[in-house]
C-alpha positions in Angstrom: 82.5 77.3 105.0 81.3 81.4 104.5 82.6 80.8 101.0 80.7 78.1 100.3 77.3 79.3 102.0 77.7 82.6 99.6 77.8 80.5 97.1 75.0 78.5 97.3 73.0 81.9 98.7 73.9 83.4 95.2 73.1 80.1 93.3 69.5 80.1 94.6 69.1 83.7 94.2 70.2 83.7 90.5 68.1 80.6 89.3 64.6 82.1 88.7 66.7 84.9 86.5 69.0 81.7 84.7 65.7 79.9 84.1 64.3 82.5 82.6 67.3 83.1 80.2 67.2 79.2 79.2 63.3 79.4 78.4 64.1 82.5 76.6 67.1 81.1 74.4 70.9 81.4 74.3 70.5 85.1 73.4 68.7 85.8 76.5 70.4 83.6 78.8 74.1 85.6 77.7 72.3 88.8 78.6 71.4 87.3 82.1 74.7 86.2 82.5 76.3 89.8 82.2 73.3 91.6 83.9 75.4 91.6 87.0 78.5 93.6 85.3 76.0 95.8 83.4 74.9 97.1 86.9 77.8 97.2 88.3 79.1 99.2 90.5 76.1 99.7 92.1 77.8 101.7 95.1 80.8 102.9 96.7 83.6 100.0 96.0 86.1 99.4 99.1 89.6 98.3 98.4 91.5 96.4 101.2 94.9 96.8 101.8 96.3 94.5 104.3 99.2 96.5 105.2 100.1 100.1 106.9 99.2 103.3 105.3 102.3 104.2 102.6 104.1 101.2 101.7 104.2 100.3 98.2 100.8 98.2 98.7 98.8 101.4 100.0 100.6 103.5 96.4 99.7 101.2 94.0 96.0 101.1 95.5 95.5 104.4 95.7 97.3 105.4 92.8 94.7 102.7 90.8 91.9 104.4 92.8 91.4 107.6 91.8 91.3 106.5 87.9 88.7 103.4 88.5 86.5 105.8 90.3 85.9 108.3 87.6 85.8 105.5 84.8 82.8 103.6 87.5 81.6 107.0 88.6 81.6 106.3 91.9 83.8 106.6 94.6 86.5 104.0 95.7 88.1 103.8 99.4 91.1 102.4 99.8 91.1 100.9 103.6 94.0 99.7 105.5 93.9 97.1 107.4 97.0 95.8 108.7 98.0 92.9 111.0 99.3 89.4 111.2 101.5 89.2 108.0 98.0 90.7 106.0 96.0 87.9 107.1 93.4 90.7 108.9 92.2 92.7 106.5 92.3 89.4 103.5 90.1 87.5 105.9 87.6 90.5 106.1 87.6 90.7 102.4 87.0 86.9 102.4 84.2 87.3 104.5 82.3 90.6 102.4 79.4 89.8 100.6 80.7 88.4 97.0 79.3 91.7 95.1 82.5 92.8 93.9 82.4 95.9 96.0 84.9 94.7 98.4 88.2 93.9 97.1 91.7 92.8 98.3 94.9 94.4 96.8 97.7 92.6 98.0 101.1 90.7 98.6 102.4 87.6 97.1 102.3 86.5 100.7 98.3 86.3 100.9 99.6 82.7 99.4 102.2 82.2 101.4 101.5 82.9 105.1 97.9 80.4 105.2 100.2 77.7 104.5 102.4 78.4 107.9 99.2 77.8 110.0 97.5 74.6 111.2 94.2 76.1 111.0 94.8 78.9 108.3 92.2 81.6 109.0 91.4 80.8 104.9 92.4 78.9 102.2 93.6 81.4 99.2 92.7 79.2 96.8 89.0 78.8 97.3 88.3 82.0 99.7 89.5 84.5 97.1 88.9 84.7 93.3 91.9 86.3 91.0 91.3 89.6 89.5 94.5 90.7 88.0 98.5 90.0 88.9 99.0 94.0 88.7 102.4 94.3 89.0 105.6 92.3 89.5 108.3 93.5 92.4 111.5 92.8 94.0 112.7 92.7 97.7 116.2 94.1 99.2 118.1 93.1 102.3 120.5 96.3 103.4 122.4 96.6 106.3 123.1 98.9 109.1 126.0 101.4 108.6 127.8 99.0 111.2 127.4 96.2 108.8 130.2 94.9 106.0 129.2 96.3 102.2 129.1 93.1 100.7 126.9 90.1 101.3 129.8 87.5 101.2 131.3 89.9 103.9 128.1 90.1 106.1 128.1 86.1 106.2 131.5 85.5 107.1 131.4 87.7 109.9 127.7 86.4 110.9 129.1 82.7 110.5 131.5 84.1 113.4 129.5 85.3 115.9 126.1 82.5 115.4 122.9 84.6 117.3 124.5 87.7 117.4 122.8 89.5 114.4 119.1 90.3 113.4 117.0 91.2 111.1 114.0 92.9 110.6 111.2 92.3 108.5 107.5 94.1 107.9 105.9 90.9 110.1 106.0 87.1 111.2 105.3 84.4 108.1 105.8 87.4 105.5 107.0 86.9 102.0 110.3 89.2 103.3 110.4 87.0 106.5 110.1 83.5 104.1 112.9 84.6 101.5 115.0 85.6 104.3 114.6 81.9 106.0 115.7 80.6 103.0 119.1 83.0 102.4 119.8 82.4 106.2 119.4 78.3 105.9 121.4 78.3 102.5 123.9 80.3 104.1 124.0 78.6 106.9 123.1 81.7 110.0 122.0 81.5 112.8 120.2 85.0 113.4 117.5 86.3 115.1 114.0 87.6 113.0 112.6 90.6 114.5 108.9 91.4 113.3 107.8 94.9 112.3 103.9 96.1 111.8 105.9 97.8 108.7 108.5 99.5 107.1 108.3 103.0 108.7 109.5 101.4 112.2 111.5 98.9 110.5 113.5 101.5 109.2 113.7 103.5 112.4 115.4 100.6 114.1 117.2 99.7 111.2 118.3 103.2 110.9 119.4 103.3 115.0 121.1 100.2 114.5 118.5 98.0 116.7 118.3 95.6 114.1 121.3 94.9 111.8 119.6 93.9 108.3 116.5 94.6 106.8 114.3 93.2 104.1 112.3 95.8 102.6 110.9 97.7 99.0 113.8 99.2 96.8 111.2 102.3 96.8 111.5 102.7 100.8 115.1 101.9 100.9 116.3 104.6 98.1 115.0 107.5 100.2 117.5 106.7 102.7 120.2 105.9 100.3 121.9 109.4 100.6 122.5 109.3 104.1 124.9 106.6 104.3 123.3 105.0 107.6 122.3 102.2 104.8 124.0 99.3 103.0 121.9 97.3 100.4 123.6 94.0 99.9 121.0 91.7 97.5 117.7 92.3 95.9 115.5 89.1 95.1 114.4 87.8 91.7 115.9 87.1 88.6 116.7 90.3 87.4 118.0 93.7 89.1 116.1 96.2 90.7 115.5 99.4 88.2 116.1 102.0 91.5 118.6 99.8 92.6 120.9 98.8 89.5 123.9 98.2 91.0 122.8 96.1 93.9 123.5 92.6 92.8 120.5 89.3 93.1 121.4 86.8 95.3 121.4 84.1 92.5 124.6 86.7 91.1 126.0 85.8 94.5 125.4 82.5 94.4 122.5 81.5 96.3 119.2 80.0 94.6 115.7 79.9 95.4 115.1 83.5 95.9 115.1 84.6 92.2 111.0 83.9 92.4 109.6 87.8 91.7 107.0 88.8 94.3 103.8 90.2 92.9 100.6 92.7 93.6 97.7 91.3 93.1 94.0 92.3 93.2 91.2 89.7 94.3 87.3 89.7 95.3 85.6 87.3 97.5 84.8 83.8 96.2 81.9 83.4 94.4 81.7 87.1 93.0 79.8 86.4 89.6 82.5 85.7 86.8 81.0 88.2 84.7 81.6 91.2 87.7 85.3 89.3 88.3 86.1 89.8 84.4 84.7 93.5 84.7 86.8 94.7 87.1 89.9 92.9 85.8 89.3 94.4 82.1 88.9 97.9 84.1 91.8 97.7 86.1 94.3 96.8 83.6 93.2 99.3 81.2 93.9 101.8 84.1 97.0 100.2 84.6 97.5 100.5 80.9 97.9 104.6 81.5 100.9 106.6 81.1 100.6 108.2 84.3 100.0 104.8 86.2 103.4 103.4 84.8 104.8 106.6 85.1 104.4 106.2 89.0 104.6 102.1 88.9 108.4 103.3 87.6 108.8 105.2 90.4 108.0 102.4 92.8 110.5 100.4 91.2 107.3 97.5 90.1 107.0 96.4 86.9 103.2 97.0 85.2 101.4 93.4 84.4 97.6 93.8 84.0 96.7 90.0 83.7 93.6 88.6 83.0 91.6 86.4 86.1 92.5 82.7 84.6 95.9 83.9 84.0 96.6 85.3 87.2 95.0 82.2 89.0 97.5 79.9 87.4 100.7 82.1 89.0 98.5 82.4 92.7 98.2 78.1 92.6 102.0 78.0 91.4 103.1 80.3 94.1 101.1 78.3 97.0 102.5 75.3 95.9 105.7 76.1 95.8 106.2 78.2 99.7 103.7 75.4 100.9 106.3 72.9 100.1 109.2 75.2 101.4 107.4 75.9 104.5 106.7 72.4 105.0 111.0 71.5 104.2 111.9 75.3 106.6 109.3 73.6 109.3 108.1 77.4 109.3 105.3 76.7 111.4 103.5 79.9 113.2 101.4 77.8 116.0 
């Protein structure tokens, strides 16, 4: 409902300066069109990152920062907002003026947790307009140094002892909490989800042995790799982690429907002009286009896309399908 009142608000502010274009001709009605990206950005721009402060969310956002500000010459905040699975700070984004000063850099989830609600707090598919899939990412589950060193080992002792095991992921209705509903269902465990606000505590317990697995970023999980208190077991998607090259996929161990690659993706509020949306997507994948961006990406263990709006609104309407209909199969309902 917001959505749609912005958008009719901006639809009756732009007519007198679209009738004037049309009375003018085609020429002058293009030049109306863009007068929006022309001018922008008009202020400081605030990117919104639904999740704690250094995570591989917060990185990438702030690594993109400091180059976008210099190109727009002014000065980009990157605000974390954290809570409910990232649902708090992509509903404040849904509800900023549609300016294209407020944007949303975020998880693959932002399309998969609405769909666990009766009520979802937004719909991501008319609330927020696609900017650019940035990058492309995988997910590990590791275990405790309690825990066997193989996957097929961890099952068969977790098939033993049904409710006895957890694991922790970085909150409820999460793209980490989804895959591992599906491993657990497929592999038939029983085992108890423990939410985190994200992955510095996670670790902590994991670390302590409070929670035996974990479903976190390859970049958190190799900085603990050298003490031995960890055990990676699988990474999702089709394809091996680059930090992580000899940690197998599940689909290698033989279970399917986790091989779908989770993603970063930057959006603005619905009903931000096209012409502002196409701007900042043609800006932030030429920043993404860097050496010293893919130099860091590389070090995050993400893989650079830099997609343009339609393209990357085709991948967010695939995605909500398909969790939508695994949520609705899983009965992963959150009220």
């Amino acid at each position: 409902m917001q959505a749609n009142r912005r958008q009719v608000l901006y639809r009756l502010a732009a007519a007198p300066l679209l009738l004037a274009g049309m009375a003018l001709g085609p020429a002058a009605a293009q030049t109306a069109a863009s007068a929006p990206a022309a001018a922008f950005p008009r202020r400081p721009v605030r990117i919104v990152v639904p999740y704690p402060a250094g995570g591989a969310t917060d990185v990438l956002a702030r690594a993109i920062a400091e180059p976008l500000g210099k190109q727009w010459q002014r000065p980009i905040v990157v605000e974390n907002r954290p809570g409910a699975s990232g649902m708090i700070g992509a509903d404040a984004v849904v509800k900023a003026p549609p300016d294209g000063h407020t944007l949303l850099l975020t998880l693959t989830g932002v399309v998969q947790v609405p769909s666990q609600y009766a009520k979802p707090p937004f719909d991501p598919l008319k609330d927020l307009a696609p900017v650019s899939e940035l990058a492309t990412t995988h997910l590990v589950v590791t275990g405790n140094a309690d825990m066997p060193a193989s996957l097929a080992g961890f099952v068969a002792e977790a098939r033993r002892r049904p409710h006895h095991y957890s694991y922790g992921t970085y909150g409820t209705g999460s793209g980490a909490h989804l895959y591992m509903e599906v491993f657990t269902a497929a592999a038939g465990l029983d085992m108890i989800h423990v939410p985190y606000k994200g992955e510095a505590p996670l670790f902590n317990d994991l670390l302590g042995k409070q929670v035996s697995l974990a479903t976190v970023s390859p970049m958190a999980l190799r900085q603990h790799l050298a003490s031995g208190k960890v055990r990676p077991l699988a990474v999702t998607g089709s394809t091996r982690s680059p930090l992580l090259p000899d940690v197998p996929t599940f689909a290698e161990q033989g279970f399917a429907g986790l091989d779908g690659p989770g993603w970063f993706g930057l959006f603005a509020p619905a009903g931000t002009p096209a012409a502002i949306v196409d701007r900042v997507s043609a800006d932030v994948n030429a920043v993404l286009a860097g050496p010293d961006i893919r130099r860091r990406m590389d070090e995050l263990g993400v893989l650079v896309k830099g997609t343009r709006p339609a393209e990357f609104a085709k991948v967010a309407a695939a995605d909500h399908r398909y969790w939508s209909a695994l949520v609705r199969k899983l009965d992963l309902r959150m009220d």
